[in-house]
C-alpha positions in Angstrom: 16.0 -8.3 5.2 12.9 -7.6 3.0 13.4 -6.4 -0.2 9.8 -4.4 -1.6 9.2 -3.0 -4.8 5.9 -1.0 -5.9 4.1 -0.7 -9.6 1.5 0.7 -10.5 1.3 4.5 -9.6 -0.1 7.2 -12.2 -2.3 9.7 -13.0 -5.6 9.1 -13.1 -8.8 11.7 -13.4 -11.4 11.6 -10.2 -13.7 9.0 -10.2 -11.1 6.6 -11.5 -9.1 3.3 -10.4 -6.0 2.4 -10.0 -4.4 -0.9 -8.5 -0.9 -0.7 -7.2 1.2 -3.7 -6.6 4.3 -4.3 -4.4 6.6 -7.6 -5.2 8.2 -9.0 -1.8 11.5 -10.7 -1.6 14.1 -11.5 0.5 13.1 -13.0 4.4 9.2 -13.6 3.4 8.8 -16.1 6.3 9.4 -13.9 9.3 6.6 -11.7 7.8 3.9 -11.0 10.2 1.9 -7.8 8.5 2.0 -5.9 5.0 0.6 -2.3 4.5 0.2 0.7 2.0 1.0 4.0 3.9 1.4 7.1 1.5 2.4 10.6 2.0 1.0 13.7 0.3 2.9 16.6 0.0 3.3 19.0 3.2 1.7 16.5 5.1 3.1 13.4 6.7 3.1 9.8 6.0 0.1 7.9 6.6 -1.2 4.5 7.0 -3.6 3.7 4.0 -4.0 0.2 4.7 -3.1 -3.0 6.4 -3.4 -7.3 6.6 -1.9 -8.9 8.8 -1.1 -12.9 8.9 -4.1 -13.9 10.0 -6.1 -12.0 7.2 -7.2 -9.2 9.4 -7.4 -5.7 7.4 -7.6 -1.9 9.0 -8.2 0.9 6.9 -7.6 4.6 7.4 -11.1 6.4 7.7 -11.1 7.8 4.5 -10.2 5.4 2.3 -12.5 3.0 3.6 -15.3 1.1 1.5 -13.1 2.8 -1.8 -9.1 0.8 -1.1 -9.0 -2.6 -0.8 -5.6 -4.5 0.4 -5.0 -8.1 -0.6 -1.9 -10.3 -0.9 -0.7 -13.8 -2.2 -0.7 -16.8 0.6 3.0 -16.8 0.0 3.4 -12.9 0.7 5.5 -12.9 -2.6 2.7 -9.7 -3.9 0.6 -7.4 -2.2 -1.7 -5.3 -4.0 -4.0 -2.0 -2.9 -7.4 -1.4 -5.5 -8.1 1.9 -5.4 -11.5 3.1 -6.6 -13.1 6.0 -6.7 -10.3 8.3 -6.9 -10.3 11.6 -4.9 -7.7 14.3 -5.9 -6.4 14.3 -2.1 -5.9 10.7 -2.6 -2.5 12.1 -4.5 0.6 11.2 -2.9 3.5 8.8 -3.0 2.1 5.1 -1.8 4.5 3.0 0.1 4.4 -0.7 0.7 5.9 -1.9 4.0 6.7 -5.3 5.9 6.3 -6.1 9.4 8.6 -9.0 10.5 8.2 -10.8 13.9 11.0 -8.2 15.0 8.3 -5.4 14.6 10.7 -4.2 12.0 9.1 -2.2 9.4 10.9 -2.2 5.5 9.7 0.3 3.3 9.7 0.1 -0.8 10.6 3.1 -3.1 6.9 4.3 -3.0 5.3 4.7 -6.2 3.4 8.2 -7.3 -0.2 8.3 -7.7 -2.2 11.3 -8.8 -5.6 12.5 -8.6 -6.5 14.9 -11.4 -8.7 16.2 -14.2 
């Protein structure tokens, strides 16, 4: 089991930044991938962002250039910089594990919104 637990959310006017962080516990070693995926309302969840093991990272289309996911070496933190704010970057950002199982655990999400 993976244990995942997001910081971090807010509001914050267009333009802004935010950096939202997700401590990992638990089975850290069997690890293979982290990701931010949020969810807006009346729409459904998305991926935002993802690294796998071997430092490779895949963004969704429109966050790219603005998000930025990093992590520790020891996958103890993950962390998503967000910059340049847009309000339909408001949602509630989840951080989820991949172990080797292809199992995916999912933290409490965190609430970030976009608004003047």
């Amino acid at each position: 089991q993976v244990q995942l637990v997001e910081s971090g959310g807010g509001l914050v006017q267009p333009g802004g930044s935010l950096r939202l962080s997700c401590a990992v516990s638990g089975s850290i070693f069997g690890i293979r991938a982290m990701a931010w995926y949020r969810q807006a309302p009346g729409k459904q969840r998305e991926l935002v962002a993802g690294l796998d093991t071997g430092g490779v990272t895949n963004y969704a289309d429109s966050v790219k250039g603005r998000f930025t996911i990093s992590r520790d070496k020891a996958n103890n933190a993950v962390w998503l910089q967000m910059t340049t704010l847009k309000p339909e970057d408001t949602a509630v950002y989840y951080c989820v594990a991949v172990n080797s199982s292809l199992t995916r655990f999912w933290g409490q999400g965190t609430q970030v919104t976009v608004s003047s």
